[in-house]
MIGUBA-763199 format. One record per residue (C-alpha): residue in three letters; z, x, y; residue number from 1. Coordinates in steps of 0.5 Angstrom, whole numbers. Layout:
<recs>
  marlo     c3     c1     c2  zaba
    ALA      Z      X      Y   NUM
...
</recs>
This chain:
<recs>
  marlo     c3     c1     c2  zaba
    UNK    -34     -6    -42     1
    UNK    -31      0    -40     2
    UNK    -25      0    -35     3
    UNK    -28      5    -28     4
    UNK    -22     10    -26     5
    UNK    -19      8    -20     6
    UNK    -14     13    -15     7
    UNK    -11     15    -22     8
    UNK     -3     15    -23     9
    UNK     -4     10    -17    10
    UNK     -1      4    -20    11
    UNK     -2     -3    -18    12
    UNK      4     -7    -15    13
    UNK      4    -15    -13    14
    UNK      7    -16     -6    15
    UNK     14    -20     -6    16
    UNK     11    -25     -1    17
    UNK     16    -31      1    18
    UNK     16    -36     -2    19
    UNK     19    -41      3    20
    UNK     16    -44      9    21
    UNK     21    -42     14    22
    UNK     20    -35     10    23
    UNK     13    -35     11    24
    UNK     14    -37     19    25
    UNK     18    -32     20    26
    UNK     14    -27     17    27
    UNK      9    -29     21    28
    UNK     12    -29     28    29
    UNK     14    -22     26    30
    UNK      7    -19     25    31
    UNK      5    -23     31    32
    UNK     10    -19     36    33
    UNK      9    -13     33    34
    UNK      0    -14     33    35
    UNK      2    -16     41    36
    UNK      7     -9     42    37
    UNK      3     -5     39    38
    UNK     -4     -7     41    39
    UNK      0     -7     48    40
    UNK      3      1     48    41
    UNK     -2      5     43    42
    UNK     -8      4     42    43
    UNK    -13      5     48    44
    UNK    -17     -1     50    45
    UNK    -24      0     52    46
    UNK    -26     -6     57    47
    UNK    -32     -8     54    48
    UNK    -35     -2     56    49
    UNK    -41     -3     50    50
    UNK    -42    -10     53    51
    UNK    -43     -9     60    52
    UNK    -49     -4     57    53
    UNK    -52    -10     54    54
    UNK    -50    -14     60    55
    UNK    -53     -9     65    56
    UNK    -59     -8     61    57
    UNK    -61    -16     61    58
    UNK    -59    -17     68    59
    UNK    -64    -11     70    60
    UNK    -70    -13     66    61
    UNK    -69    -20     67    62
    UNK    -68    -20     74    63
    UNK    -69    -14     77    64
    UNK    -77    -12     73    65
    UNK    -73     -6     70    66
    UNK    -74     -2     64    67
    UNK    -70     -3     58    68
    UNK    -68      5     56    69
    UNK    -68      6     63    70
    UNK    -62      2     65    71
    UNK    -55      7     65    72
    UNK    -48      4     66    73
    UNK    -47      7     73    74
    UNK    -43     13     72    75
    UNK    -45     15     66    76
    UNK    -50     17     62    77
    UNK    -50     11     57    78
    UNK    -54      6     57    79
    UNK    -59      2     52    80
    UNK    -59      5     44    81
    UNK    -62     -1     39    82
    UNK    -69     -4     38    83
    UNK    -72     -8     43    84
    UNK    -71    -14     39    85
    UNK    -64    -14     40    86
    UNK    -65    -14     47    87
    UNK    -69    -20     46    88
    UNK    -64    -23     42    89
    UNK    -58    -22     48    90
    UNK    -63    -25     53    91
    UNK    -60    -31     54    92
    UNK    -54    -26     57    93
    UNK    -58    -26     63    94
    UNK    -57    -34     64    95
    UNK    -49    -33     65    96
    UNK    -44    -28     69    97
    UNK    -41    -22     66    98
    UNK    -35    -26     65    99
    UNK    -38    -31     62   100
    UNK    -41    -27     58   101
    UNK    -35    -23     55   102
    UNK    -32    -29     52   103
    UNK    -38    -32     50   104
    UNK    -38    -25     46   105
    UNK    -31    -26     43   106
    UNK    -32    -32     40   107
    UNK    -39    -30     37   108
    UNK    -34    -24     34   109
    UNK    -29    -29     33   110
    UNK    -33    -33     28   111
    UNK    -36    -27     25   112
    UNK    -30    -24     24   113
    UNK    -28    -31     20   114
    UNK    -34    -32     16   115
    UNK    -33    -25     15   116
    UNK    -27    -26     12   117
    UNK    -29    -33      8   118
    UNK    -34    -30      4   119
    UNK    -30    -24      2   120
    UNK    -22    -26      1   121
    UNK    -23    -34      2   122
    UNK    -22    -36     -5   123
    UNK    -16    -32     -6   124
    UNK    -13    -34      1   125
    UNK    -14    -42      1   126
    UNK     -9    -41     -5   127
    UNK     -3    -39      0   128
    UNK     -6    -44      5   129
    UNK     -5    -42     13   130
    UNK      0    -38     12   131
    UNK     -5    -34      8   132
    UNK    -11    -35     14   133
    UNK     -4    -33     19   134
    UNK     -3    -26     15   135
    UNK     -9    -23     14   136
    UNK    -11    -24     23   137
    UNK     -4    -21     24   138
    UNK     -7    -15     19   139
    UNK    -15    -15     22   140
    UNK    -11    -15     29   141
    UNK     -8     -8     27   142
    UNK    -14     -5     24   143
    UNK    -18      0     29   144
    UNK    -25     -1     27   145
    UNK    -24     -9     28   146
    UNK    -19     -8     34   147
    UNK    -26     -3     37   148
    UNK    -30     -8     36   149
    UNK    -27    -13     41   150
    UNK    -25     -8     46   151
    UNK    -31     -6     46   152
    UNK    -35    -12     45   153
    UNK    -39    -10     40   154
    UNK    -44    -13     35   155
    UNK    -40     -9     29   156
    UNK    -38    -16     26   157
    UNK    -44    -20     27   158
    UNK    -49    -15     24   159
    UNK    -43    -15     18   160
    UNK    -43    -23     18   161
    UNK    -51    -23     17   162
    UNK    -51    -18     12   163
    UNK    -46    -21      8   164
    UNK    -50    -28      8   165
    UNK    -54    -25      4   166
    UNK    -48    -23     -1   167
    UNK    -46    -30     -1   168
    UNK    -53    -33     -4   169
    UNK    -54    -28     -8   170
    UNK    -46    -28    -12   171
    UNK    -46    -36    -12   172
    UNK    -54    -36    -15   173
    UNK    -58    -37    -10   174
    UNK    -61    -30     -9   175
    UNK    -68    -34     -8   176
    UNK    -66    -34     -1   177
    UNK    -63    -28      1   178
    UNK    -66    -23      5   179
    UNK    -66    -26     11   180
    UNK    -59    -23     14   181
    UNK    -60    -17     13   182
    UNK    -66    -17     15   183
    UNK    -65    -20     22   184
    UNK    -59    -15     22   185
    UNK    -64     -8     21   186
    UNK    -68    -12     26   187
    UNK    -63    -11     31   188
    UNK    -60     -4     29   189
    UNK    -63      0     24   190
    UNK    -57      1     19   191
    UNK    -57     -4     16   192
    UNK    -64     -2     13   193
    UNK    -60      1      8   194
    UNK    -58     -5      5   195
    UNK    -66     -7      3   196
    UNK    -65     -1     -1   197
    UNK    -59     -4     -5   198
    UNK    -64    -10     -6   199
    UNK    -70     -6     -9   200
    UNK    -64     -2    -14   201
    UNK    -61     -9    -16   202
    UNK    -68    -11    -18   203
    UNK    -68    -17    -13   204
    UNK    -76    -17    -11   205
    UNK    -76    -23     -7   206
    UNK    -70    -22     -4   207
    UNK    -72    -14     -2   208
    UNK    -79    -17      0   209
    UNK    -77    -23      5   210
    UNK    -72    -18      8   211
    UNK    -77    -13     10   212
    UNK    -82    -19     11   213
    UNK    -77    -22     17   214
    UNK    -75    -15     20   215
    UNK    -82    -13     20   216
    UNK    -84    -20     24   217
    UNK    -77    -19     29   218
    UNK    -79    -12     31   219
    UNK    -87    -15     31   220
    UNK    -84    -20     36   221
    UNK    -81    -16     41   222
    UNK    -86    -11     41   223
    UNK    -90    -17     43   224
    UNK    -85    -19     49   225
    UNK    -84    -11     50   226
    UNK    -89     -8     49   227
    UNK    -87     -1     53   228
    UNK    -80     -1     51   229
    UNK    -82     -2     44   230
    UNK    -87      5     44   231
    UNK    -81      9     48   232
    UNK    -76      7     43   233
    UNK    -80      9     37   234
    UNK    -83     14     40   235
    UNK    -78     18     43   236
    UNK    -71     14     45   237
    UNK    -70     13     37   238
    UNK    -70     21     35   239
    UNK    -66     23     41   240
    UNK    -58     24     39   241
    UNK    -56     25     46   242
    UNK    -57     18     48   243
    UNK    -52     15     44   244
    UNK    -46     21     45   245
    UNK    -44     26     42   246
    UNK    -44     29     35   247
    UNK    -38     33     35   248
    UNK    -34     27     38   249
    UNK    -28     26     35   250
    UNK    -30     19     34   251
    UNK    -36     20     31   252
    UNK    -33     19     22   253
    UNK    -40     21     19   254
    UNK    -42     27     15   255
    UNK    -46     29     21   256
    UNK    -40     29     26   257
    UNK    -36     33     20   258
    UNK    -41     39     21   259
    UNK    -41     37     28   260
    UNK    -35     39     29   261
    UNK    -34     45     24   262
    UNK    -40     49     28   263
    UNK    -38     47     35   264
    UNK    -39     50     40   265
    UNK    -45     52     37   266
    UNK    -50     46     33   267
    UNK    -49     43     27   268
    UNK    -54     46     21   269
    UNK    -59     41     20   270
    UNK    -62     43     14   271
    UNK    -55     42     11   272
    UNK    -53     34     14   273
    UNK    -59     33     10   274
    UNK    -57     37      3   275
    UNK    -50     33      4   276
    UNK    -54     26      6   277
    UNK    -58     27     -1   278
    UNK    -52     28     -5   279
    UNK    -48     22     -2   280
    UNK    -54     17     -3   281
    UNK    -55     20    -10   282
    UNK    -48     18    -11   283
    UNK    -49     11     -8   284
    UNK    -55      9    -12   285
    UNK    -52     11    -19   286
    UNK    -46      8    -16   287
    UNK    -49      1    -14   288
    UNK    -53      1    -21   289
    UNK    -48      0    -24   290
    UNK    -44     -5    -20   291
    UNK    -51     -9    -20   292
    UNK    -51     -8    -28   293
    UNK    -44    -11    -28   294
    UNK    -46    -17    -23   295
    UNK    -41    -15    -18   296
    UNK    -44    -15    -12   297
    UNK    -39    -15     -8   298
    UNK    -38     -7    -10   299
    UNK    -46     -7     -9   300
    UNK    -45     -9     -3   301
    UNK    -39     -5     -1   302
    UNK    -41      2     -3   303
    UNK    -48      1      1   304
    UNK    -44      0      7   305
    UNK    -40      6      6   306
    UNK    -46     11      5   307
    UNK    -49      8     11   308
    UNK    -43     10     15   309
    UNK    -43     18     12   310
    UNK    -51     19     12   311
    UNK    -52     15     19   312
    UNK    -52     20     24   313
    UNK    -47     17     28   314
    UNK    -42     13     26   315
    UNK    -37     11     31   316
    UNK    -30      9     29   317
    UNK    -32      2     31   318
    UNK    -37      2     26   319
    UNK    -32      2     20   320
    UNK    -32     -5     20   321
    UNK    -37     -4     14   322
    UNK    -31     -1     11   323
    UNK    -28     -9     10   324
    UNK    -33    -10      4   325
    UNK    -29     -5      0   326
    UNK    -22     -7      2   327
    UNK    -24    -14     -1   328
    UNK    -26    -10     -8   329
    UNK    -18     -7     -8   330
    UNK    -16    -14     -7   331
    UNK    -19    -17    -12   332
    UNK    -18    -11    -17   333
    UNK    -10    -11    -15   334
    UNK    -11     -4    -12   335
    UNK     -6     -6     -8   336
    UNK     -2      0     -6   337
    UNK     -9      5     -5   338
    UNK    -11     -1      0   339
    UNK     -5     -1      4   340
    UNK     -5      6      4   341
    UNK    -11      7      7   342
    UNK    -11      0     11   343
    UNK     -5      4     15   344
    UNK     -8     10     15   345
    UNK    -14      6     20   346
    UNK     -9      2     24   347
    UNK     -6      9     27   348
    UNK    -11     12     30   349
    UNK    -10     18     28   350
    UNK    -17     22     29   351
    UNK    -15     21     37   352
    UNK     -9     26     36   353
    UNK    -15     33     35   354
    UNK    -19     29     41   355
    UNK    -20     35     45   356
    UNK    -19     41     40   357
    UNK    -21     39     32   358
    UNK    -20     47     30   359
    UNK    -17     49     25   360
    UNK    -14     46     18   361
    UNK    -10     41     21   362
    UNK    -16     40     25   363
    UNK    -21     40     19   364
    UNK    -16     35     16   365
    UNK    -14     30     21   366
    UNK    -20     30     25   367
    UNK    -24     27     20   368
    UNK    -19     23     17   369
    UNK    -23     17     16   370
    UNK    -30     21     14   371
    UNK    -25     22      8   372
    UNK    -23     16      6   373
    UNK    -30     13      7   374
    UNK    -32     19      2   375
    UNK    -26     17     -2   376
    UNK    -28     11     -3   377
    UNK    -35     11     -5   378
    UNK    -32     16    -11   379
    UNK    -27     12    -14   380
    UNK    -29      4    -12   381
    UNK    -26      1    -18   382
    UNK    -34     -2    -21   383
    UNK    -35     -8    -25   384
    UNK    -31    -15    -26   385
    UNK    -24    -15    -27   386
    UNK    -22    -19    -34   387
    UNK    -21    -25    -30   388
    UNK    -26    -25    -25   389
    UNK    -33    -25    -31   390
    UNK    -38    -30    -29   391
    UNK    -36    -36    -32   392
    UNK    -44    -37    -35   393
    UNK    -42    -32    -40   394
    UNK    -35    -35    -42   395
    UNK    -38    -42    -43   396
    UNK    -44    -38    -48   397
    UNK    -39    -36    -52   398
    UNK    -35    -41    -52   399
    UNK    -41    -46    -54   400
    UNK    -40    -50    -60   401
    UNK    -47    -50    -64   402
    UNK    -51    -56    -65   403
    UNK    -49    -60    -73   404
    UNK    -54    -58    -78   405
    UNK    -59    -63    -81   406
    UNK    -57    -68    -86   407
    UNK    -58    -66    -92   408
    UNK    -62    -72    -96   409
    UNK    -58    -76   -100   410
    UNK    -57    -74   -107   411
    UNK    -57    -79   -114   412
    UNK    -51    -78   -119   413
    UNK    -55    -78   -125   414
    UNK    -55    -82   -131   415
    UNK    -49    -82   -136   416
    UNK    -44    -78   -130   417
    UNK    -38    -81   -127   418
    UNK    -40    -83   -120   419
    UNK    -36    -78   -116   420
    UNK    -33    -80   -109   421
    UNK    -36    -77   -102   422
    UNK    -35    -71   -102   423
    UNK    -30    -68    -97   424
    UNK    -25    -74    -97   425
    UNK    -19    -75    -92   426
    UNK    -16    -69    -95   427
    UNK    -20    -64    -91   428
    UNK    -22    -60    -98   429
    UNK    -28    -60   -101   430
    UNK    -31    -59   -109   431
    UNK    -31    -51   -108   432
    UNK    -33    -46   -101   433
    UNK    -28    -40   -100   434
    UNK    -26    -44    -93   435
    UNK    -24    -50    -95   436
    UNK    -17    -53    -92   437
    UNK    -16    -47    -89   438
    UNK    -14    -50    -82   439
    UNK    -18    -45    -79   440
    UNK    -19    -47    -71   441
    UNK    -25    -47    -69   442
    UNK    -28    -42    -63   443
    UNK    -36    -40    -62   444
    UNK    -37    -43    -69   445
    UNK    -33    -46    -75   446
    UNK    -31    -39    -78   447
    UNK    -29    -35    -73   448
    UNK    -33    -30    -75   449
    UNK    -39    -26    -72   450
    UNK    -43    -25    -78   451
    UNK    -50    -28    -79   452
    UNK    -50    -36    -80   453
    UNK    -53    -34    -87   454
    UNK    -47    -30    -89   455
    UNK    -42    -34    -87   456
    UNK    -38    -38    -92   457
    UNK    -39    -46    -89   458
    UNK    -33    -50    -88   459
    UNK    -31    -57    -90   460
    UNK    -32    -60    -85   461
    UNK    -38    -58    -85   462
    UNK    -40    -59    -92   463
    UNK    -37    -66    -91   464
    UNK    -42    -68    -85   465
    UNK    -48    -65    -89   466
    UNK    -48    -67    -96   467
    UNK    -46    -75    -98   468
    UNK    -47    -77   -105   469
    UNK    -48    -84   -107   470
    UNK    -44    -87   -112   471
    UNK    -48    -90   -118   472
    UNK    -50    -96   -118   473
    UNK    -44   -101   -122   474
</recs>
């Protein structure tokens, strides 16, 4: 297979980590202080803003006969944004207090987070044991997606984690029970749907089916429990931008917030997302065939979450946790340069600088910051398995010995002729054959060639066990 460019005149590096346990601690203490400093003094913290809108909304339908889409945080115009059935998924928020449920949210992110990184990193992690798991929470702790997700007590990584379930099952061989994860996801927010249209690219029927079928019967459900706010939201809360924020927000990363911004004050044109959507998921398709055709479902998987951050309408820098999948690629394929590049580059918070004014070149560039590493990566994403990482199903195909050949019957010397001895002595040498004694090891069959069975010369080995001679009688 042909090796996929990758950032050209990029090259890879390996990192000089310690190699000692003192070494490894101190590294460690290191990051963790300057994790605590820097999360301390830089970025802005964002008291859970987006979990107490899904506090209030439970609290208000549960408690106080209110609408879902009705509820706003007070003070704002903010309120309720996904399907009904994630509202029925949170119900049980209506059991506990708001603080209660704020940790209850830290933790259900905590763990999201690790399954998150078992399944992409895990293999390569264990190998350097905690101080591998240390490191990368000291990396995920600086990165501004992830940091936002917890601030903001967001369902970023839960969704992330249930679509990567589906990654899980279909790259360890059971891809017949997969679909179930990304199902519930698109249930509970509609991007993830974006990953059914990767299953029906890779051919995976099954898998395709089973996802549509549970987000189907999720969203059945809810329109059973809430039959009102299911009809408000698929009728109207759904196709009305304003309620989730606006466009041209500096926070919003996707190419509709690009042309947002570029057209303020004025509007962005619509007909123009839509051509640039068209081109974004064209490159995908292309992109996620060959990955599924390479069996690399990893960067399956990663380009499709990087097309649902540019086509979304809005993407919010929290939502670039969908980024992660593409980050474990680099690793894999030692992209270690590019990835830390770009790694730093989503720790800075940089977008934040042209918060109030986003004109200009410099506003163009940096304001967009992230939208343009998304794009980049869904370009130059290295596709395909690395030599090391092939499935093992083919490496043991060619390296299968075949099968012996049927004995031939045995054969009479006939009369008058010395009797000779069994052919293929100890000696490894036969009566005749070009590839008698020539001490050749043997890999996927006993000449090494590739040629047809019928056109290759036999060995004496192979000689020896098929074709015995007995001696005449004495």
């Amino acid at each position: 297979m042909r090796r996929p460019r990758s950032f050209p005149g990029l090259p890879r590096v390996t990192p000089r980590l310690p190699r000692t346990d003192r070494g490894r601690l101190f590294l460690v203490l290191g990051l963790t202080a300057a994790v605590t400093v820097f999360t301390a003094t830089v970025p802005l913290l964002r008291d859970w803003f987006d979990l107490r809108v899904y506090y209030g909304t439970i609290d208000a339908w549960a408690h106080h006969d209110g609408r879902i889409y009705d509820y706003l945080v007070p003070g704002t115009t903010y309120g309720f944004t996904y399907p009904p059935f994630a509202a029925l998924s949170m119900l049980p928020m209506a059991l506990v207090g708001l603080h209660t449920a704020i940790a209850i949210g830290l933790l259900l992110n905590l763990a999201a987070l690790a399954a998150v990184v078992w399944i992409l990193v895990g293999p390569a992690l264990r190998r350097y044991g905690w101080f591998g798991f240390a490191l990368a929470a000291c990396l995920l702790a600086l990165f501004e997606p992830v940091r936002d997700t917890f601030t903001f007590g967001q369902v970023n990584l839960l969704l992330l984690a249930l679509v990567l379930s589906d990654l899980w099952l279909l790259a360890t061989g059971r891809g017949r029970r997969a679909g179930v994860g990304i199902g519930l996801a698109a249930a509970i927010k509609l991007t993830p749907a974006i990953f059914i249209g990767m299953l029906l690219l890779a051919r995976r029927w099954r898998a395709a089916g089973v996802a549509t079928g549970v987000a189907a019967a999720a969203t059945a459900l809810a329109a059973w429990v809430a039959p009102d706010a299911s009809r408000f939201y698929w009728t109207h809360a759904l196709w009305d931008t304003d309620r989730i924020g606006r466009l041209g927000y500096v926070s919003n990363q996707s190419l509709q917030g690009v042309l947002a911004r570029l057209a303020a004050p004025g509007e962005p044109s619509k007909a123009l997302w839509a051509a640039a959507a068209l081109v974004v998921l064209c490159v995908w398709a292309w992109r996620t065939s060959r990955a599924v055709a390479a069996e690399d479902w990893t960067a399956a998987f990663a380009l499709t979450g990087l097309t649902a951050c540019l086509v979304s309408p809005i993407t919010w820098v929290h939502h670039l946790v969908w980024l992660l999948p593409a980050f474990a690629v680099l690793l894999r394929r030692r992209r270690l340069r590019v990835a830390g590049i770009l790694y730093a580059i989503l720790c800075t918070s940089v977008v934040w600088l042209w918060f109030d004014d986003a004109s200009g070149v410099d506003g163009f560039v940096g304001s967009n910051a992230y939208t343009w590493i998304t794009l980049g990566l869904l370009l130059w994403l290295p596709v395909g398995q690395p030599r090391a990482g092939r499935p093992t199903l083919i490496r043991r195909a060619r390296a299968t010995i075949p099968a012996p050949r049927q004995a031939a019957p045995a054969i009479a010397a006939a009369a008058g002729q010395p009797g000779p001895s069994v052919v293929g002595s100890a000696t490894g040498r036969a009566a005749a054959g070009p590839a008698a004694g020539t001490g050749r090891v043997s890999r996927s069959d006993p000449t090494g060639s590739t040629r047809p069975d019928a056109l290759k010369p036999q060995s004496s080995s192979e000689r020896a066990s098929s074709y015995t001679v007995n001696p005449p009688p004495a």
